[in-house]
C-alpha positions in Angstrom: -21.1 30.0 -32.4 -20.5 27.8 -34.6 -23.6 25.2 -35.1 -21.6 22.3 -36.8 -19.2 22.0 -33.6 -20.5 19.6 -31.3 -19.2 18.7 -27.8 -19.6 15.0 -25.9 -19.1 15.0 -22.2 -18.5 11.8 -20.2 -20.4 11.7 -16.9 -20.7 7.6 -16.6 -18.0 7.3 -13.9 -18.0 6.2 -10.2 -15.3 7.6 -9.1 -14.4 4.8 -6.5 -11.4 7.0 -5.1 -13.6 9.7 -3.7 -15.5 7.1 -1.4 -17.2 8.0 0.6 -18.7 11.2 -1.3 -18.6 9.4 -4.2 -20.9 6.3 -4.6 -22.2 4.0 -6.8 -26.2 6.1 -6.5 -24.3 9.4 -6.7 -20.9 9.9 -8.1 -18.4 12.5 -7.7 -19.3 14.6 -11.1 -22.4 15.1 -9.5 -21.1 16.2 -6.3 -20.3 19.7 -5.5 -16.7 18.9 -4.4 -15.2 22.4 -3.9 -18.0 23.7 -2.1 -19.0 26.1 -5.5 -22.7 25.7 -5.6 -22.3 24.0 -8.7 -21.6 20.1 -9.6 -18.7 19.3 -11.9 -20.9 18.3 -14.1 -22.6 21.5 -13.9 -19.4 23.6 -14.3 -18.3 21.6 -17.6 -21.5 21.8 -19.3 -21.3 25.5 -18.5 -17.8 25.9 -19.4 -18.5 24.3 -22.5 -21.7 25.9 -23.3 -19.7 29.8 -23.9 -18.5 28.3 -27.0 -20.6 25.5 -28.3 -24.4 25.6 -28.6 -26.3 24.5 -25.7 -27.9 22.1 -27.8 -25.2 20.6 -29.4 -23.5 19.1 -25.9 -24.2 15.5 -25.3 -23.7 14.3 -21.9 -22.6 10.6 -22.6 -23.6 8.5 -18.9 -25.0 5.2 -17.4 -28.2 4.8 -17.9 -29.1 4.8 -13.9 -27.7 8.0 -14.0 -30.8 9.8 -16.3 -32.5 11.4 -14.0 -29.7 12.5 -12.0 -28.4 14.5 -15.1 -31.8 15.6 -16.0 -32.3 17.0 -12.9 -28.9 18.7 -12.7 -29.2 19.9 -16.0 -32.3 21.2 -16.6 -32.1 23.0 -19.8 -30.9 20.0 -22.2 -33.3 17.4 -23.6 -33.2 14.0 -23.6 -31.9 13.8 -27.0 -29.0 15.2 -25.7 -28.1 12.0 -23.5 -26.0 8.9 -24.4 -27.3 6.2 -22.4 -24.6 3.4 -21.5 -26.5 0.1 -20.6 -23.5 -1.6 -20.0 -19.7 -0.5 -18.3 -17.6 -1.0 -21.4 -14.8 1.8 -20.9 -14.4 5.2 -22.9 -13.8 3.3 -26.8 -17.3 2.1 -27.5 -19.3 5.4 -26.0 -17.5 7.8 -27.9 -18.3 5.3 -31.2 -21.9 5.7 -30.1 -21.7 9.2 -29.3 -19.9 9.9 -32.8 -22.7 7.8 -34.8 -25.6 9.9 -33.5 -24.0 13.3 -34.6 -23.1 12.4 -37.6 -26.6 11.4 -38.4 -27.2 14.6 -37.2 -24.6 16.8 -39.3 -22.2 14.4 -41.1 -19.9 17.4 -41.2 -19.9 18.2 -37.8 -16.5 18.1 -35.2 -16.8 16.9 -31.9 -15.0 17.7 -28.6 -14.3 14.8 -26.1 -14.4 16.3 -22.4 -14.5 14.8 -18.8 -16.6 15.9 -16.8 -14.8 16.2 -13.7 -12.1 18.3 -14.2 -11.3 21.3 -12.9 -10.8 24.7 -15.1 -10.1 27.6 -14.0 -9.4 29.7 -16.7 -12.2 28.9 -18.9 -11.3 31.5 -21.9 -8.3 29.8 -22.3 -9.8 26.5 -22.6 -12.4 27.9 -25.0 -9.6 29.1 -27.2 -7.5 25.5 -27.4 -10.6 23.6 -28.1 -11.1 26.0 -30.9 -7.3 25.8 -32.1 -8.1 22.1 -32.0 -11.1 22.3 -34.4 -8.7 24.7 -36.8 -6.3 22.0 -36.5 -8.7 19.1 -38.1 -9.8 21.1 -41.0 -11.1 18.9 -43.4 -8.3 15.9 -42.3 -9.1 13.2 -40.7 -6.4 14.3 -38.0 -7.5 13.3 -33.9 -6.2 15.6 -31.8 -5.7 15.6 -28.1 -4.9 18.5 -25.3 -2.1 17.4 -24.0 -1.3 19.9 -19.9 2.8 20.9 -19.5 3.9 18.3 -16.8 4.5 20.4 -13.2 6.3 17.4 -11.4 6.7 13.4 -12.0 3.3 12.8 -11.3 3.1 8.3 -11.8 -0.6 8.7 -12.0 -1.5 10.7 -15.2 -0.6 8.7 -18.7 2.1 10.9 -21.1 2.0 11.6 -24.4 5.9 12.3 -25.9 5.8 15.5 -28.4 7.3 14.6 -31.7 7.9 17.1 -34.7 5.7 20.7 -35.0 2.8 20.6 -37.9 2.0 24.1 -37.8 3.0 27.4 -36.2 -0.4 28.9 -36.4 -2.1 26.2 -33.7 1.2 24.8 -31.9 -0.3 21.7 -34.0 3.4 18.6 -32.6 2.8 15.1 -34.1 2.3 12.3 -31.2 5.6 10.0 -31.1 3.9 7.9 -29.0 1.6 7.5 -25.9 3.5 6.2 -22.8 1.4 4.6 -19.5 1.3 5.7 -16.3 5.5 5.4 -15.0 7.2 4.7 -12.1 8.8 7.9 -10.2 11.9 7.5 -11.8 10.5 7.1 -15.6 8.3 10.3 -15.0 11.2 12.3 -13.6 13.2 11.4 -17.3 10.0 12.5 -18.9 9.9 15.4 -17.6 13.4 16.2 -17.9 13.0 15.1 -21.8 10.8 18.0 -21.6 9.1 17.1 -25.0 6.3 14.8 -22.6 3.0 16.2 -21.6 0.2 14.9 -19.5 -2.6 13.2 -21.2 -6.2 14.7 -20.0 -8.5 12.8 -22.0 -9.3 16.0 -23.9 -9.8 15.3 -27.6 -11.1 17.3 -30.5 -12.1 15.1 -34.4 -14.3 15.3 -36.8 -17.2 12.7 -36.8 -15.6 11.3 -40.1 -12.0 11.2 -39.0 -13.1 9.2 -35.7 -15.3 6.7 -37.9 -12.8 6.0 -40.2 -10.3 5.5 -37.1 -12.4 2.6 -35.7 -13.3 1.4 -39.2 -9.3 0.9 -39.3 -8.8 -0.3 -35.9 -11.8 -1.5 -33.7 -13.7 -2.9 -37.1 -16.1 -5.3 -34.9 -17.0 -2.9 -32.9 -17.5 -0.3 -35.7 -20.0 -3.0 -37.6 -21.5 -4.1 -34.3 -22.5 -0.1 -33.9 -23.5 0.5 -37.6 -25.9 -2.0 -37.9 -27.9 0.1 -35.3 -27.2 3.2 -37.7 -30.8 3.7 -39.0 -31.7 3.1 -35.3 -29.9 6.2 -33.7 -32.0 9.6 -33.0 -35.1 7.6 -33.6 -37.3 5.6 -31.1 -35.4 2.5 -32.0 -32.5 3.5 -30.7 -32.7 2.5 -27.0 -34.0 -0.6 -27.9 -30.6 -1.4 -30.1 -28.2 0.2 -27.7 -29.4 -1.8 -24.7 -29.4 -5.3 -26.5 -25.8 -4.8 -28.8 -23.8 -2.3 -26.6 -23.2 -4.9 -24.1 -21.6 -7.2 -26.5 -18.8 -4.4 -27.5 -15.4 -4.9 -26.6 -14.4 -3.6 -23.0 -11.5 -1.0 -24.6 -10.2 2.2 -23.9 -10.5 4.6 -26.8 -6.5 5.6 -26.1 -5.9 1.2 -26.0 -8.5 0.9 -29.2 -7.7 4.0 -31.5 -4.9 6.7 -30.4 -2.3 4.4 -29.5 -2.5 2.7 -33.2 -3.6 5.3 -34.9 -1.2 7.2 -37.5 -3.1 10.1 -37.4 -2.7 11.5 -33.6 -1.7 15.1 -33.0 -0.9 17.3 -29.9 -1.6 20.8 -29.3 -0.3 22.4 -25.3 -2.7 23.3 -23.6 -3.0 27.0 -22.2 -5.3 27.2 -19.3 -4.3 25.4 -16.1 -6.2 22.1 -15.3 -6.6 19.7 -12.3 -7.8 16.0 -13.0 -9.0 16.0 -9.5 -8.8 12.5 -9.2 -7.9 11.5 -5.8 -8.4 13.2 -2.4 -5.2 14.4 -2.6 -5.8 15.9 -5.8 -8.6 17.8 -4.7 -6.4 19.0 -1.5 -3.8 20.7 -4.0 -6.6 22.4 -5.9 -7.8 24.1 -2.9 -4.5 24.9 -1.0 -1.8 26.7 -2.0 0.4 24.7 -0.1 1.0 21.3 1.0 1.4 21.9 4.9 -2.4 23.8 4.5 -5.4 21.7 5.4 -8.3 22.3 3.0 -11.9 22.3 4.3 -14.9 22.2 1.9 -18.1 22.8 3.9 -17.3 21.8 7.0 -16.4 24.7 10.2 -13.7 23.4 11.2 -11.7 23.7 14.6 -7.6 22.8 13.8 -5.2 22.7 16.3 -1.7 21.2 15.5 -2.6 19.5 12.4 -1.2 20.4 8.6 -1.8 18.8 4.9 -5.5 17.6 5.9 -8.4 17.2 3.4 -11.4 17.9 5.3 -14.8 17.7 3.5 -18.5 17.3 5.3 -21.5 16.9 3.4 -23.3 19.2 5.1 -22.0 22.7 7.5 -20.9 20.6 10.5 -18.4 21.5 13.1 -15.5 19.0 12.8 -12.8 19.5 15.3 -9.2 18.3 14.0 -5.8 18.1 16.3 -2.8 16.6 16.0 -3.5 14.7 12.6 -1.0 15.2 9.7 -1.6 14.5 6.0 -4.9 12.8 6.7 -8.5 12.6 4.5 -11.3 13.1 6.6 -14.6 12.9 5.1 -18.2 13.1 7.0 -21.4 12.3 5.8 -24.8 11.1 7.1 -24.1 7.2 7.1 -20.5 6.9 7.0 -16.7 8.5 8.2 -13.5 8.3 6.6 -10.3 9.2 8.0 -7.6 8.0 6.2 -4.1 8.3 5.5 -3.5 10.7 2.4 -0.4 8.7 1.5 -2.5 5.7 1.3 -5.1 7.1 -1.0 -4.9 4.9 -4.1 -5.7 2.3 -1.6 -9.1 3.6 -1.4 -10.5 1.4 -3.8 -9.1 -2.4 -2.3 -10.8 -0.6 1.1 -14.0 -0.7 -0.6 -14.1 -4.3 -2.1 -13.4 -4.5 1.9 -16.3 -2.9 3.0 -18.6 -4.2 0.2 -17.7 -8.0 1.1 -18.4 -7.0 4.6 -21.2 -4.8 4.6 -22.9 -5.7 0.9 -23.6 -2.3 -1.2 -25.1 -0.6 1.5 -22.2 2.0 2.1 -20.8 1.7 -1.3 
């Protein structure tokens, strides 16, 4: 392996849409949603981990969540975590992540990764993210995954394709990153047939990122340097918790890509699943859409099709007559809701939490 490739994966989500298994104490990339035996979490780090030194993966979180990544990863150290005191989107974590390896190995590059996606062929992942760090070289070049579009899905952002760099590593200039569309934008996109979906998978060096929010986030990028003898040392929580707050609330695709002249696309090869809505996770696990997929639960079905059915623990749930529905079972709560309706999810729970308080949520 090579030791000056680095990897920063980002496990500081709530993910509000997979309420109720997902909550605020215990989000969904520490859940087991596919009924694996392993977290999301877990599976990244160890998809990760065939091609970049254990030690060099940084797991880049909220700070309530420590222990909970501790515990699920037990092998990594705490220097390995990137403590968020403060929800401030993906821009100023990645800055922070960045800073601490490049104290670390100024000539190191870095892989961006969620950590709750799903990747099934994991040697094929392996060999982009590789492609990706041939790609850099010794450029400042920031280069994202972008996953071939398999219908007008108005949920993912695009990226449009512009002119091939390279044959060797499929290396296509960005024309331009375009926001999640309506159904009939998305169906021209993928007609164009020159858009791919964004995943949020990036590979840079630690230079070429710096200098990118030296160019375009500049506050930001003094706000964080002024910390910079801080990082790796026993300061460093100490600076973090009193300054990150204060950083602008930005997207890194708002704050850097989207401005940046230096943004490349390499296709992906391995299939991928965000698996960011019930729905999402129903496709995953079915092959097709009139299938009801079960994760845990023993389930009983009798005239019903297109259900998600997840329990949190082996419980006999007995479905009939319900079509297209989420149905999710745990200790304190029950949802069953309409899969059609799922990006409503998250207006049910300022619902519930105006009702109730935080005690479901």
């Amino acid at each position: 392996m090579d030791n000056t490739n680095y990897a920063v994966i980002m496990a500081g989500g709530i993910g509000s849409r997979f309420w109720p298994m997902s909550t605020t104490e215990f989000p969904k990339q520490f859940i087991d949603m596919l009924g694996t035996g392993k977290s999301l979490l877990q599976q990244t780090f160890s998809r990760i981990a065939t091609f970049i030194p254990e030690a060099n993966i940084l797991i880049l979180t909220n700070e309530r969540y420590k222990e909970l990544v501790l515990k699920q990863l037990p092998l990594i150290s705490e220097r390995q975590l990137v403590l968020e005191p403060a929800m401030r989107n993906t821009a100023p974590c990645i800055l922070l992540a960045a800073l601490k390896i490049a104290k670390w190995n100024p000539e190191a590059k870095m892989l961006v990764a969620p950590s709750d996606h799903w990747i099934e062929d994991e040697a094929a992942f392996a060999k982009d993210v590789i492609t990706g760090f041939k790609a850099i070289d010794t450029t400042d070049r920031l280069v994202t995954l972008g996953i071939t579009p398999t219908f007008p899905n108005t949920g993912f952002g695009y990226i449009e394709v512009g002119n091939a760099i390279t044959s060797e590593t499929g290396l296509c200039q960005v024309t331009q990153f375009r926001e999640k569309p309506d159904y009939e934008t998305a169906k021209a996109f993928i007609a164009a047939g020159n858009f791919l979906w964004n995943a949020g998978i990036f590979a840079w060096s630690v230079s070429g990122i710096l200098q990118a929010f030296n160019d375009h986030l500049p506050k930001m990028a003094q706000l964080f340097m002024e910390g910079n003898s801080c990082f790796n040392t026993d300061s460093e929580a100490a600076f973090v918790k009193e300054n990150y707050p204060l950083a602008e609330n930005i997207s890194i695709d708002f704050g850097i890509l989207e401005k940046s002249d230096a943004i490349y696309v390499i296709k992906a090869n391995f299939d991928w699943n965000d698996l960011g809505t019930w729905g999402a996770l129903h496709d995953k696990i079915t092959d097709t859409p009139d299938e009801n997929a079960v994760v845990r639960a023993v389930a009983h079905i009798r005239e019903a099709s297109g259900n998600m059915i997840l329990s949190e623990k082996e419980k006999l749930i007995v479905v009939d007559g319900l079509k297209d529905y989420i149905i999710v079972d745990k200790e304190e709560s029950l949802l069953i809701f309409p899969k059609q309706k799922e990006q409503e999810i998250k207006q049910l729970l300022a619902e519930l939490k105006e009702k109730f308080g935080e005690k479901y949520i």
